[in-house]
Backbone bond lengths (Angstrom), bond angles and torsions (degrees), N, CA, C in turn:
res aa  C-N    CA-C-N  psi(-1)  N-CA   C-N-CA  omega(-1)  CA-C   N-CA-C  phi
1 X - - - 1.451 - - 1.525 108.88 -
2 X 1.237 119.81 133.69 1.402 110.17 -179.57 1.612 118.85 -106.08
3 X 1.268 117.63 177.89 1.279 96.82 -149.29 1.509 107.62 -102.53
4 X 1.379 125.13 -170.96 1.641 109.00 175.81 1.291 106.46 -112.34
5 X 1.951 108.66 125.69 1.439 93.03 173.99 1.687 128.20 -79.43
6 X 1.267 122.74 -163.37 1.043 110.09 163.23 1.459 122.38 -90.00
7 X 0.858 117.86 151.25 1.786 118.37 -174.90 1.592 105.90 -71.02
8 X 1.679 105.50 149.10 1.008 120.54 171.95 1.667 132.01 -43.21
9 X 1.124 107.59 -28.54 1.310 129.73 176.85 1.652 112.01 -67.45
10 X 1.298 118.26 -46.48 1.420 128.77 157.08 1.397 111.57 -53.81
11 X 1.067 127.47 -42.73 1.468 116.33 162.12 1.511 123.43 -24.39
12 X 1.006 124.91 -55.90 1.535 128.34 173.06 1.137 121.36 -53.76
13 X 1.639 121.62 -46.95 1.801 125.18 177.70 1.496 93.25 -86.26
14 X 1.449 119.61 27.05 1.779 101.10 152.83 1.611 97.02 -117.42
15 X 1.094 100.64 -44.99 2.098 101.44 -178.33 1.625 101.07 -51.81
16 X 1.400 130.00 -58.35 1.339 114.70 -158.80 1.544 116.26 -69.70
17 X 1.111 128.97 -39.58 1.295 120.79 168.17 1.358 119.78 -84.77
18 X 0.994 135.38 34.12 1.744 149.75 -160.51 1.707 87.37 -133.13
19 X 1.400 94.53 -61.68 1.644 93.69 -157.62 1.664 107.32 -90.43
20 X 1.506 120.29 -3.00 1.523 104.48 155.93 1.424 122.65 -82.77
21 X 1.349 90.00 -30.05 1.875 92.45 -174.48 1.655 96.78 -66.68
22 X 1.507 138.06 -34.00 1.652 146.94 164.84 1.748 96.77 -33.35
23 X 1.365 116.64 -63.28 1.163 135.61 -132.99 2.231 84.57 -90.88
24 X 1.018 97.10 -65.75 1.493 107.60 -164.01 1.796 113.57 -75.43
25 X 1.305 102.92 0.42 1.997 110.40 -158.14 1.457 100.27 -62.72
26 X 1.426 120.38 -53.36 1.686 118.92 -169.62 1.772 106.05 -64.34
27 X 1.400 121.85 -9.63 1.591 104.76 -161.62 1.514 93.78 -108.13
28 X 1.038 143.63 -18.15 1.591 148.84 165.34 1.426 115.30 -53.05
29 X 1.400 116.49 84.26 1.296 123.15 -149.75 1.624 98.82 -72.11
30 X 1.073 161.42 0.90 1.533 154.25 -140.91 1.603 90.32 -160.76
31 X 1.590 120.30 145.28 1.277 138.38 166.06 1.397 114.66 -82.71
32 X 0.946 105.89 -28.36 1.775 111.00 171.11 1.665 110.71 -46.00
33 X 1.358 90.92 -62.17 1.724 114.88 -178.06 2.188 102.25 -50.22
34 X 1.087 105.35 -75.16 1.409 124.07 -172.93 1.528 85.86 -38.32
35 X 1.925 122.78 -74.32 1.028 109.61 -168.40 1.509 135.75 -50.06
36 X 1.689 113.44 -28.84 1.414 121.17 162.06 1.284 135.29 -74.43
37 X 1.273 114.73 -14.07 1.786 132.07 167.71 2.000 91.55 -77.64
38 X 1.317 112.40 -55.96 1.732 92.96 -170.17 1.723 95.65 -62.16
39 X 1.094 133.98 -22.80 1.653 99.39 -169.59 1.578 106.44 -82.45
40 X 1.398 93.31 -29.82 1.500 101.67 172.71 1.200 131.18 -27.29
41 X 1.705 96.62 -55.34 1.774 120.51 178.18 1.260 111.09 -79.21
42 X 1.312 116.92 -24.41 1.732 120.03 168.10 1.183 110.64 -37.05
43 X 1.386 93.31 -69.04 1.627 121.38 -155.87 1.555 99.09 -60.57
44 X 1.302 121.60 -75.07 1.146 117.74 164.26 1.492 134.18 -22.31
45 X 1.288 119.26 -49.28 1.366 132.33 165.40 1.439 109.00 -66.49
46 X 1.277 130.70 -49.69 1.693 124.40 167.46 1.370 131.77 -57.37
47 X 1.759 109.95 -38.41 1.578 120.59 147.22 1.351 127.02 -32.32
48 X 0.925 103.78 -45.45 1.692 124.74 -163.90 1.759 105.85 -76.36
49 X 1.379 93.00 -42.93 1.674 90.79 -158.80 1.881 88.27 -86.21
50 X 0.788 123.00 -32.01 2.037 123.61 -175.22 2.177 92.34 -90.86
51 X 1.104 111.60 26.70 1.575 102.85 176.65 1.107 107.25 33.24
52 X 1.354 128.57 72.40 1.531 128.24 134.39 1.002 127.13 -126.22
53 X 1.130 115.53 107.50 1.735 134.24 -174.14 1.116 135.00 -34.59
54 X 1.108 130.38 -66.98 1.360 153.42 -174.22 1.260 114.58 -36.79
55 X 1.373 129.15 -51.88 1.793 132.87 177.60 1.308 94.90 -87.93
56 X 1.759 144.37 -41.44 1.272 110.75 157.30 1.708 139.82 -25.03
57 X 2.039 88.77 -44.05 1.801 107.97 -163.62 1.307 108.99 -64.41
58 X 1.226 93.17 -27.75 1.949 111.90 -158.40 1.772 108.07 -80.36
59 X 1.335 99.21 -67.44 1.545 135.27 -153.62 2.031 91.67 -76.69
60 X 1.198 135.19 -37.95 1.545 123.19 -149.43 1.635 93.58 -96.44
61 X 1.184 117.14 -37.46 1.965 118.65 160.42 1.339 117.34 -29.51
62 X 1.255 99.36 -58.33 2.053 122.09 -165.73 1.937 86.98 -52.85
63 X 1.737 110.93 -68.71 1.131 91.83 -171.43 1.282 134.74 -96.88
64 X 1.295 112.09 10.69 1.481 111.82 131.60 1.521 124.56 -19.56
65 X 1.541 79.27 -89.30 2.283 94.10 169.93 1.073 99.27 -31.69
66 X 1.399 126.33 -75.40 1.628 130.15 -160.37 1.392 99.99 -27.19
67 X 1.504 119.96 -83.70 1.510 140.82 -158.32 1.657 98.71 -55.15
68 X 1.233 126.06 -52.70 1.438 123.84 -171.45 1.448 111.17 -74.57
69 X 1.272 128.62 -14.30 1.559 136.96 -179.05 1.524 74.82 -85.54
70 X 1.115 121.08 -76.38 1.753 120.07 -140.82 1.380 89.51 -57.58
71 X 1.588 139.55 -39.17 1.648 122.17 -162.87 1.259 106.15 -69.33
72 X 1.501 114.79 -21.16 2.038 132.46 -171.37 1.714 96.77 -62.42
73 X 1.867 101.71 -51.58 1.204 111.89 -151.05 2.176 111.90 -81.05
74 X 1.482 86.47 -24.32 1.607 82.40 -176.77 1.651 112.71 -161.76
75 X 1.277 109.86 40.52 1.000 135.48 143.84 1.568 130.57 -106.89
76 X 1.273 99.67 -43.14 1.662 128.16 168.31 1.410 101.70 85.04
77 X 1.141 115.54 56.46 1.439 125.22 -174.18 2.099 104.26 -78.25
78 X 1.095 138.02 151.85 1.400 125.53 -162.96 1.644 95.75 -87.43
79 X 1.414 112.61 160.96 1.652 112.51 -174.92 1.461 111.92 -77.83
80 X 1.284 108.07 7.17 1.378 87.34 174.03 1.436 112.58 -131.82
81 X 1.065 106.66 9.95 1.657 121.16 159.56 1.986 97.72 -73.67
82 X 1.502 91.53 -57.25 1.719 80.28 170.40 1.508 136.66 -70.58
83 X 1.110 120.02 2.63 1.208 142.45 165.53 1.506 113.05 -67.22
84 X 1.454 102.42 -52.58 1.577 113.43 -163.01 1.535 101.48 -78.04
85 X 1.037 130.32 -37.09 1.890 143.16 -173.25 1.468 87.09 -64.04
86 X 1.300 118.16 -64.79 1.542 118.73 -143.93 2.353 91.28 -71.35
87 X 1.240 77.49 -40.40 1.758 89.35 179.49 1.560 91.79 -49.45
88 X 1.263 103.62 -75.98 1.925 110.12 -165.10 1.245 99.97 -63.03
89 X 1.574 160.90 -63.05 1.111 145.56 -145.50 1.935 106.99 -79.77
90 X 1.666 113.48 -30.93 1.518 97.91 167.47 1.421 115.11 -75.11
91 X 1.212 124.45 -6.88 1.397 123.46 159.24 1.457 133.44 -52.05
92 X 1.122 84.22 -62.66 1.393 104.22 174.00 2.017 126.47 -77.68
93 X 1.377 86.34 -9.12 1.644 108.89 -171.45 1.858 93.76 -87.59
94 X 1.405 103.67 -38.22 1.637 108.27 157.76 1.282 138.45 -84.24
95 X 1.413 107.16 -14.68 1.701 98.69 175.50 1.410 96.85 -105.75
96 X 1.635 140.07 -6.93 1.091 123.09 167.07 2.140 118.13 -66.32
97 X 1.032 98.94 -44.84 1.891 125.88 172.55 1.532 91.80 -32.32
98 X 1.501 104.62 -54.52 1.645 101.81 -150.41 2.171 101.25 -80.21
99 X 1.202 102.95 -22.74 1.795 113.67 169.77 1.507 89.77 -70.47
100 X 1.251 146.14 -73.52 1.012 127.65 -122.54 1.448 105.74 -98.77
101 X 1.544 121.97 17.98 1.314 140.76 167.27 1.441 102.00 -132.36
102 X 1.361 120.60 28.70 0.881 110.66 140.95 1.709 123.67 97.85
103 X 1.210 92.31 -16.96 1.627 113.08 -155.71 1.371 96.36 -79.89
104 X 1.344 127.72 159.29 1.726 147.21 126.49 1.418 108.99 -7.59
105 X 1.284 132.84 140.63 1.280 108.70 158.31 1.891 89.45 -118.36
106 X 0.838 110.50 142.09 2.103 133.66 -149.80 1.197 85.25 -116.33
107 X 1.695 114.48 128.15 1.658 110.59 144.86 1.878 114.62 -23.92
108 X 1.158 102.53 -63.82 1.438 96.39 -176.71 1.113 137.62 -63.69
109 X 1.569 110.03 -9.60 1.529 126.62 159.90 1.904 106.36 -62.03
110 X 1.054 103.44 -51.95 1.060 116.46 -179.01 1.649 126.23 -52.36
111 X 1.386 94.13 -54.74 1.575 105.04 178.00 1.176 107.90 -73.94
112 X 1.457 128.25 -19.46 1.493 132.65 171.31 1.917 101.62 -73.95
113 X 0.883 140.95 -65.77 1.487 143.16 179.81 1.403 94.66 -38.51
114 X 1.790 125.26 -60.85 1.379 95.60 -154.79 1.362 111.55 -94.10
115 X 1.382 96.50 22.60 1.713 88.41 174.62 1.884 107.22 -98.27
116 X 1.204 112.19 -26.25 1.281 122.13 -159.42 2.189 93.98 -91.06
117 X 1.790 115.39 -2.45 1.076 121.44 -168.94 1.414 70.11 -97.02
118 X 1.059 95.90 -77.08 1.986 115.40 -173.45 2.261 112.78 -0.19
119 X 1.613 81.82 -68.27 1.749 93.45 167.76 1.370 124.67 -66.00
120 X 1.225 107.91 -45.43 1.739 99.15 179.56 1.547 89.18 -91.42
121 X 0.709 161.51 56.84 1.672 155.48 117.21 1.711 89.15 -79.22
122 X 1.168 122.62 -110.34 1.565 137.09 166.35 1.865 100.50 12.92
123 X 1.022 110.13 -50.72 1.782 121.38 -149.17 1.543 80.54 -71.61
124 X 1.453 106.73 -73.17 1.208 136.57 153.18 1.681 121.38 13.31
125 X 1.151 106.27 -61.28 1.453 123.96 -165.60 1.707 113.10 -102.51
126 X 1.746 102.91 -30.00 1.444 108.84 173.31 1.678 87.63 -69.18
127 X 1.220 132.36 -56.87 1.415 126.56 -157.28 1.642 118.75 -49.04
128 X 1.348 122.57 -30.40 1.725 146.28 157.21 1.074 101.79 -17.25
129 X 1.461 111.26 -60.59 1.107 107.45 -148.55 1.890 113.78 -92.71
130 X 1.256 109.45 6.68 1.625 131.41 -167.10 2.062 102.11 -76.29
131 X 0.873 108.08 157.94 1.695 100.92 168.58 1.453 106.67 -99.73
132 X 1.796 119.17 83.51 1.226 121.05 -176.77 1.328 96.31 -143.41
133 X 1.422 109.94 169.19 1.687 106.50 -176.45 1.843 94.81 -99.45
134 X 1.336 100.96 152.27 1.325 110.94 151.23 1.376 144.02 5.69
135 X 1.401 117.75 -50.64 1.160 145.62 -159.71 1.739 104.44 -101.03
136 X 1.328 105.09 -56.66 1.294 141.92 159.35 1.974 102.87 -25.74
137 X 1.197 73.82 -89.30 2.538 93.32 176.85 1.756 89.23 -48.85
138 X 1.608 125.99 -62.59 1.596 88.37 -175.35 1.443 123.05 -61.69
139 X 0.967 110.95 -32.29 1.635 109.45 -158.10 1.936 97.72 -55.91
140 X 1.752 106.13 -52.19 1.739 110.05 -167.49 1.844 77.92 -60.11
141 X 1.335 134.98 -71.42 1.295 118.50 -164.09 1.355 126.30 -31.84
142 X 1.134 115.19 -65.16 1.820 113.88 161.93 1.388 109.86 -32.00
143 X 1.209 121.34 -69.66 1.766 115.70 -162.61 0.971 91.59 -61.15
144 X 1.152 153.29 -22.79 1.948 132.97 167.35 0.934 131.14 -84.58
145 X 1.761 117.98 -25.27 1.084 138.67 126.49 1.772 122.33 -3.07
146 X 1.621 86.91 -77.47 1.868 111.94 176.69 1.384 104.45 -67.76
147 X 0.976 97.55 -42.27 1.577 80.94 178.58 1.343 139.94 -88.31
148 X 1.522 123.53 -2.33 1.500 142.08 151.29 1.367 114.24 -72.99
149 X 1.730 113.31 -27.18 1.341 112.23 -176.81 1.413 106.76 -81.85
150 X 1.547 136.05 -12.38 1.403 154.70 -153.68 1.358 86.51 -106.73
151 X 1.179 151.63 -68.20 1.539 163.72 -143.55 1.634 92.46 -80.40
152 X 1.654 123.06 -44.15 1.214 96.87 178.62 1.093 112.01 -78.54
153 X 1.268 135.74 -58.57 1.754 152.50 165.73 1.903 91.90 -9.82
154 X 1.266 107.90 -81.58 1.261 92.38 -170.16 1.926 136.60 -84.90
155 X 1.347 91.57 7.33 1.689 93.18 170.12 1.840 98.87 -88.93
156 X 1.345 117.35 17.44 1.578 129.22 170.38 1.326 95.45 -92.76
157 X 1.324 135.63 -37.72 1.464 119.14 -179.64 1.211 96.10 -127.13
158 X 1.609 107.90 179.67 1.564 120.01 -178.50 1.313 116.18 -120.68
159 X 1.401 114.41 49.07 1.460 116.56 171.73 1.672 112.41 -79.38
160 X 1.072 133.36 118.52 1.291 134.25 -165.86 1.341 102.34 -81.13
161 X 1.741 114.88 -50.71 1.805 117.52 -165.78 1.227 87.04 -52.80
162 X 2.418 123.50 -54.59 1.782 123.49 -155.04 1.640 89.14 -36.49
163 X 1.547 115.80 -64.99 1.434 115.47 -141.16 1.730 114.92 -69.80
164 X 1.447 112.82 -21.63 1.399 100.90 150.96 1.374 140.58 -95.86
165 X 1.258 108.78 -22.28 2.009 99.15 143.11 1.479 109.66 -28.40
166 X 1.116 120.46 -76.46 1.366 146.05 -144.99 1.788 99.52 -48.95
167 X 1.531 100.46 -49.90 1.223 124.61 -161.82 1.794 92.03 -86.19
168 X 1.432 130.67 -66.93 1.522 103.91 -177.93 1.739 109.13 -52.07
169 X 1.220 130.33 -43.10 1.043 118.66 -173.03 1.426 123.93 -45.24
170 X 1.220 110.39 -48.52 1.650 136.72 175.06 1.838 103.37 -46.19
171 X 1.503 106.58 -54.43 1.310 111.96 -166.56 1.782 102.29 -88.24
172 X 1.404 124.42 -1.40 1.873 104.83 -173.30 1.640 55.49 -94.66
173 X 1.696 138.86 -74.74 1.442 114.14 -140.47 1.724 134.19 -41.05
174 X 1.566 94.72 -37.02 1.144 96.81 175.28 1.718 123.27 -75.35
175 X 0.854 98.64 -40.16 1.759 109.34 162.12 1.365 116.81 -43.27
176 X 1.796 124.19 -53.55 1.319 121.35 168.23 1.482 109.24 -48.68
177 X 1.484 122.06 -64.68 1.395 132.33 -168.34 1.071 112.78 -44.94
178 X 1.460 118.07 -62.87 1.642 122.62 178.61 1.443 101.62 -53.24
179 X 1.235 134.32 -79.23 1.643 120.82 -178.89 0.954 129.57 -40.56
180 X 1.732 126.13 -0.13 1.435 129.57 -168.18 1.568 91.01 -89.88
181 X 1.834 101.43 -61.78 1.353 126.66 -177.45 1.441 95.84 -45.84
182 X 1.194 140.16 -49.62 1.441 120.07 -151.56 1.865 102.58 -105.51
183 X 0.990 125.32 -12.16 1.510 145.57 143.45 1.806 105.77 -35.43
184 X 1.101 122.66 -50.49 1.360 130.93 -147.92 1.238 95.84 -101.09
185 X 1.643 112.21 -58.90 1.099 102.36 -168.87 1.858 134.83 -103.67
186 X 1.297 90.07 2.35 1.823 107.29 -171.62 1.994 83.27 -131.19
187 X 1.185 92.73 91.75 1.637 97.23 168.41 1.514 120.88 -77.49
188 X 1.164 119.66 1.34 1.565 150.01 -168.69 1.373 97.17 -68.95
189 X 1.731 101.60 -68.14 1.224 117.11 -175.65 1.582 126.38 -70.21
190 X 0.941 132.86 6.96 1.385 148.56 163.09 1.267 114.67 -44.70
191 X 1.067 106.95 -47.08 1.949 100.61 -156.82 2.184 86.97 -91.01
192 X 0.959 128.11 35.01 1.587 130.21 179.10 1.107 103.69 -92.43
């Protein structure tokens, strides 16, 4: 009996987090970090190939950001060349998900991807211009990311408790992040 591969479409949620962590591995100053981005991409890459969505949906955005911050950050690529990748690749990072499970892809699939590319592109590009490293601009990008992608997901149903989980979660994460970011890098602000 032979075996089943994974579909072509999975191909992509193994290249993108394969080939940022390739691209980005020497500048991730801490092993902690390096070691949690490879399981990251594991996971993601193992999701993908057994069709389960969800750590694809989540996890292939983040390194998106990663790779398009890092080409901003030391390549010197212009911001709106990085704008347009991060715009076009969550696009496509969503209408590929919905082929490779199989699904329709719906005008409204559609108009939903490029709107939710649309914002974290934008978020994205205001963040450039911030005094943060690389790593830093994806990470706040994702949580807005997650959290526009959460706002559509659940104004689809009417679970009231889903939508405030959803929503403290959104707000302790971003709260940690920003105090990490501003911890690190504005030592000023410390003693607050």
């Amino acid at each position: 009996m032979r075996a089943a591969h994974p579909p072509y479409a999975s191909l992509f949620f193994w290249l993108v987090p394969f080939i940022t962590l390739a691209v980005v591995w020497d500048t991730i100053p801490q092993t902690s970090t390096r070691f949690a981005l490879s399981i990251a991409a594991a996971v993601i890459a193992l999701s993908a190939a057994v069709r389960q969505t969800s750590y694809p949906l989540i996890g292939t955005p983040f390194f998106i950001l990663l790779l398009a911050n890092y080409w901003q950050a030391y390549v010197l690529l212009h911001p709106l060349i990085v704008t347009l990748v991060v715009f076009i690749l969550i696009t496509t990072s969503g209408l590929v998900l919905r082929r490779l499970n199989r699904m329709p892809i719906e005008r409204d699939n559609v108009v939903h991807w490029l709107v939710l590319a649309f914002l974290t592109a934008q978020v994205n590009s205001l963040l450039l211009y911030w005094p943060f490293s690389y790593f830093e601009n994806s990470l706040i990008s994702f949580i807005i990311y997650y959290t526009f992608w959460q706002l559509i997901q659940l104004f689809s149903t009417s679970e009231r408790r889903s939508l405030i989980a959803h929503f403290v979660f959104t707000l302790v994460t971003v709260i940690v992040v920003l105090g990490a970011v501003l911890w690190v890098n504005f030592p000023q602000f410390r003693f607050f």
